[in-house]
N, C-alpha and C positions, 0 to 999 in steps of 0.2 A: 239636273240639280236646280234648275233656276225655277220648274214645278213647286220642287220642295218646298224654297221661300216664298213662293204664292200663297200655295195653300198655307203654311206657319201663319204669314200675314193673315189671312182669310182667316185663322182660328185665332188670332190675335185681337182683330177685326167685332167677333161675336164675343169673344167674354167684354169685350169693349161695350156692346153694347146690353150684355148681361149686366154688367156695373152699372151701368148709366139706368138700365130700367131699373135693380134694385133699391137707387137709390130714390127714385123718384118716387117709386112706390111707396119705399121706407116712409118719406114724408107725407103722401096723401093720404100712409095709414095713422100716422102720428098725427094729423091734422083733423082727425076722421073725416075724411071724405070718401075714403072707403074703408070698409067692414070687413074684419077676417072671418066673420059669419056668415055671410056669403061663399060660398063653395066654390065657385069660381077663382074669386080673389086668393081664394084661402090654397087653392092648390098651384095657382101662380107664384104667392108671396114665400109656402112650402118647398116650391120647387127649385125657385130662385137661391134658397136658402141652402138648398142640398148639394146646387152646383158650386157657389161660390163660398160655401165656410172652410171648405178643404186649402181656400188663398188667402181667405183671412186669419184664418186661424192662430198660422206662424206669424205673423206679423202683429195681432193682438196679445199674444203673449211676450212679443218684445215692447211693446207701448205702454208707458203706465198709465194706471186709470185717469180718466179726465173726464169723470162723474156724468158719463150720460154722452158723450161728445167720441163718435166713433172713428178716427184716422183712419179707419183700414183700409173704408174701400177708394180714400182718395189717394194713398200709398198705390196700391195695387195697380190704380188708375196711371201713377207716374210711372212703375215696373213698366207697364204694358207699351206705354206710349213712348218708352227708352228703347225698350228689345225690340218694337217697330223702328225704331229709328237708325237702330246696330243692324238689322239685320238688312235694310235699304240702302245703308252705306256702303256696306258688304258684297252685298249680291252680286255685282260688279266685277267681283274677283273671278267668279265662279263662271264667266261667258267662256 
């Protein structure tokens, strides 16, 4: 059992840091410092987008608009870093 919360954590872990690069990215592409015409960027920034709209999604539809100002992915950001923290406290039970 105490596998299963590793790995949890471990996939907890990557979208963690899925969040953290899309948002980086978000801004270096809003800054132009990089170009979604580049083909690289453009299937990284695509990619990023495909894994995580499926987390923003629900959460974007509960937020009302705030003209240009995205909450979602730092919502998502707090989910993640609570179910890490429930599932650390927990683990425990389960020796």
């Amino acid at each position: 059992m105490l596998s299963l919360f590793q790995i949890l954590l471990l996939i907890l872990d990557i979208v963690w840091f899925f969040i953290i690069a899309h948002v980086i990215m978000s801004w270096l592409i809003n800054f132009q410092v990089l170009n979604l015409n580049q083909q690289f960027v453009a299937q990284i920034w695509y990619g990023l987008n495909r894994i995580l709209e499926p987390l923003y999604a629900p959460i974007r539809r509960l937020l009302p608009n705030m003209q240009g100002i995205d909450l979602a992915p730092l919502l998502v950001l707090i989910a993640v870093y609570a179910l890490r923290i429930i599932i650390q406290n927990n683990m425990m039970m389960f020796y």
